[in-house]
N, C-alpha and C positions, 0 to 999 in steps of 0.2 A: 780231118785233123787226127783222129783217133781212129789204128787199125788195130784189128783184134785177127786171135788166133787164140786156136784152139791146145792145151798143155797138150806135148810129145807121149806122155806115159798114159796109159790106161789107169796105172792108178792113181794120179795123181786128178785124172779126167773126173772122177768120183766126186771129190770134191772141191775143187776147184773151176771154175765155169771156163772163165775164158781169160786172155793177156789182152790188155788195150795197150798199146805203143803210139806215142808222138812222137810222128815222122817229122822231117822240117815241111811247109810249104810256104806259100805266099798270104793264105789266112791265118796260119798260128804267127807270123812275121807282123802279122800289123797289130797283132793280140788279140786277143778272143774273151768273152765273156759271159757264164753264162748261169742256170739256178739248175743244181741237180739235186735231185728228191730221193726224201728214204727208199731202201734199198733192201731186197731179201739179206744179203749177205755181208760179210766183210770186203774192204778193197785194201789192199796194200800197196804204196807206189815206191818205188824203188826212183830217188829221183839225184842224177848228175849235174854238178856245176850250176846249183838253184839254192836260190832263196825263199823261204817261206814265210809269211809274217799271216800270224790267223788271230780274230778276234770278233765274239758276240757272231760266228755262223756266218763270215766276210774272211775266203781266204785267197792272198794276192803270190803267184808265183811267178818267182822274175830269176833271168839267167846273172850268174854270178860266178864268175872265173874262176874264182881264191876261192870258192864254198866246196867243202869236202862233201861226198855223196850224205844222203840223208834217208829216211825210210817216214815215209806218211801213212798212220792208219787211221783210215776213216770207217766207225762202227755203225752201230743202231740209230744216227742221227734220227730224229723226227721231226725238225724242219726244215726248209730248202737250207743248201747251204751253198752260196753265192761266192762261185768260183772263179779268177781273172785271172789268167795267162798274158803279163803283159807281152812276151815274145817265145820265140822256141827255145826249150829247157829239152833235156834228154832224160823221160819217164819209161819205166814199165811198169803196169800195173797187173796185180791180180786181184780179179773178181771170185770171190770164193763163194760157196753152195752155203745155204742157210745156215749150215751146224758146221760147215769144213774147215773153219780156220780151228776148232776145236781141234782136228785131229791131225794139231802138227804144236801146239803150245798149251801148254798145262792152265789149266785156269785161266784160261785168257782173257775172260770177261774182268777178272779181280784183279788183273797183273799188268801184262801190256796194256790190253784194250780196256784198262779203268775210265777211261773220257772216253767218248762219242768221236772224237776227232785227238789226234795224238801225233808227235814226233818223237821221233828215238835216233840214234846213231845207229851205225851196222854193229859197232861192239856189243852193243846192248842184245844183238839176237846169236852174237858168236860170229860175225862176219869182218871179216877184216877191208880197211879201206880198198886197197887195193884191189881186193876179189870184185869189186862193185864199179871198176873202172873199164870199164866196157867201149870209152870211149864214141866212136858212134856206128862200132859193130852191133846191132841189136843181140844178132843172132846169138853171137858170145855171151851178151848179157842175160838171156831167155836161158841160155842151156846152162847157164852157173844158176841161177834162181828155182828152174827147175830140181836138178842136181841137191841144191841144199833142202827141197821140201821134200824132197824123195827119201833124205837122209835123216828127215827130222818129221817122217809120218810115224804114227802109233796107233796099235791097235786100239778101240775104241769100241767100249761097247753102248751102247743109246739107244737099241734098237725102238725102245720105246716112242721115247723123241723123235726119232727121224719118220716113226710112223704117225705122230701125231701132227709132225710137217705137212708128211704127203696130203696127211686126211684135211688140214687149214686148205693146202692149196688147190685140195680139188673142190673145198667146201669152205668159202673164210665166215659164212655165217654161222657153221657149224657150233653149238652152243658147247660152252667149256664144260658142264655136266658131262653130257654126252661124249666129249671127246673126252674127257678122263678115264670115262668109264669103257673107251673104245683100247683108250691103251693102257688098260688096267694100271692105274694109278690113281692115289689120290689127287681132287684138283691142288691140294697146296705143296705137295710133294712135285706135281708135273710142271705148277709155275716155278716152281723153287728149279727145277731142271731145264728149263724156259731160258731164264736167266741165264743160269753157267752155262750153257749150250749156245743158246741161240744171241742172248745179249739184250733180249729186251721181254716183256711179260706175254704168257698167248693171247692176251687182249688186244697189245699193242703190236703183236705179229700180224694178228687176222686184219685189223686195218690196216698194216702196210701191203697186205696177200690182199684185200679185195681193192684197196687202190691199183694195184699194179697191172693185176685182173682187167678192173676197168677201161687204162690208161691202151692194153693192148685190143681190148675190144674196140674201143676208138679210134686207132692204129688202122684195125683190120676194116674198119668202117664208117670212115670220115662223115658221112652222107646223117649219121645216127644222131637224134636228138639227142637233147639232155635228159628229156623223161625217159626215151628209150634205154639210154645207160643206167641212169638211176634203177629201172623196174627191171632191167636183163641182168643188174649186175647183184640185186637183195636188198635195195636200201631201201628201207621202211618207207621213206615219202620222200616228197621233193628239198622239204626244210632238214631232212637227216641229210641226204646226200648234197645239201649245199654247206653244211657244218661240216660233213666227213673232211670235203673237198678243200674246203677253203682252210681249212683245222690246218691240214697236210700241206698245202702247197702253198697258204697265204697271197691267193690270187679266186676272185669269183670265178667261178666252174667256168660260166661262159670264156673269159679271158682267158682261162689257164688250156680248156680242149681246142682253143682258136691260133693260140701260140706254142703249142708245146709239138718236139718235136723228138726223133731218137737217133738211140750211136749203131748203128750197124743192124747184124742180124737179131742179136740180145735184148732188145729192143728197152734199152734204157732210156728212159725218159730225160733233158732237159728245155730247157726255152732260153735263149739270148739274149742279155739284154748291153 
């Protein structure tokens, strides 16, 4: 259903992860359905000739002739958000790096990206109807999206932040003491930049980083119990990590590592239903 590729620019590679494209086939034709789970980063979809209708974390998207292009941004959710394609619509999306949509919209977290899940028009970001009519060249559509984020990066300075990212994701149990003290900051100064940067607090970063953590450890090693995840991955005991889990995905661990499965290399987690 969904192919990805990598951005053209090197700097755009920085921070922006990757493009997922729906292609037409024979499974997005009969509709597809499925629960995708918080996320390091922002996604932006760029979507043709569709209609969106979303409500309470239920969003249904259906092709629509007369619907002018539309822009879907989906932020810091933190519960599944149950997604239905009832047939092929013409998307592209970007998957941006934890702090990257920062460094193309000014306060993004207060402004665009004020809700968790968001529609806007293309005028709303300075893009005109027309430029978003790609019809079903993708490529055309990649290289104007590109093109505009190229023209709308800014320098950025966070160096703090972005190292107190790396340090979550090489360590999500890493204690916010310590990591304040890692990237010289105070804790309420680094949550306060948590927020405008990141979109959500480092509390509730480091549980979406040691989810994620997890969900690829299980990836890479189907064969692995639940104690094994639980004590390979930091979680205190067995009753924390079935709280963590079921908090997050609203499915017991058992059901959720027996059904979940991912989109490509990026190894993004959702389950079908």
């Amino acid at each position: 259903m969904y192919h990805q590729r990598d951005p053209k620019s090197a700097e755009l590679k920085k921070h922006i992860r990757n493009f997922d494209i729906i292609k037409q086939s024979n499974e997005i034709e009969k509709g597809v359905s499925y629960y995708a789970f918080p996320q390091r980063g922002v996604t932006i979809s760029f979507l043709n000739k569709a209609k969106v209708q979303y409500k309470q974390n239920e969003m249904v998207i259906s092709p629509d002739d007369t619907a002018e292009p539309i822009i879907l941004f989906l932020g810091k959710y933190l519960q599944p958000l149950k997604l239905s394609y009832t047939a092929y619509v013409q998307e592209i999306s970007l998957n941006f790096s934890e702090s990257g949509i920062s460094y193309f919209f000014d306060d993004y977290f207060n402004t665009l990206g004020k809700e968790d899940i968001q529609l806007i028009t293309p005028k709303d970001i300075g893009i005109t109807v027309e430029e978003l009519n790609w019809k079903d060249d993708f490529e055309v559509g990649i290289d104007f999206i590109e093109q505009y984020f190229l023209c709308h990066l800014k320098v950025l300075n966070i160096t703090g932040i972005e190292k107190a990212i790396e340090l979550i994701n090489e360590n999500p149990s890493i204690q916010t003491r310590d990591l304040a003290q890692a990237v010289f900051m105070t804790e309420k100064t680094m949550n306060r930049q948590f927020k405008r940067y990141v979109g959500c607090s480092n509390s509730q970063f480091k549980k979406i980083i040691k989810f994620r953590k997890t969900i690829n450890d299980h990836f890479q090693n189907h064969s692995k119990s639940l104690t094994d995840l639980c004590f390979d991955n930091n979680y205190f005991d067995s009753p924390h990590f079935y709280k963590q889990i079921s908090g997050i995905t609203q499915f017991k661990p058992r059901d959720f590592f027996k059904n979940v499965s991912k989109v490509g290399l990026k190894d993004y987690p959702y389950i079908h239903f």
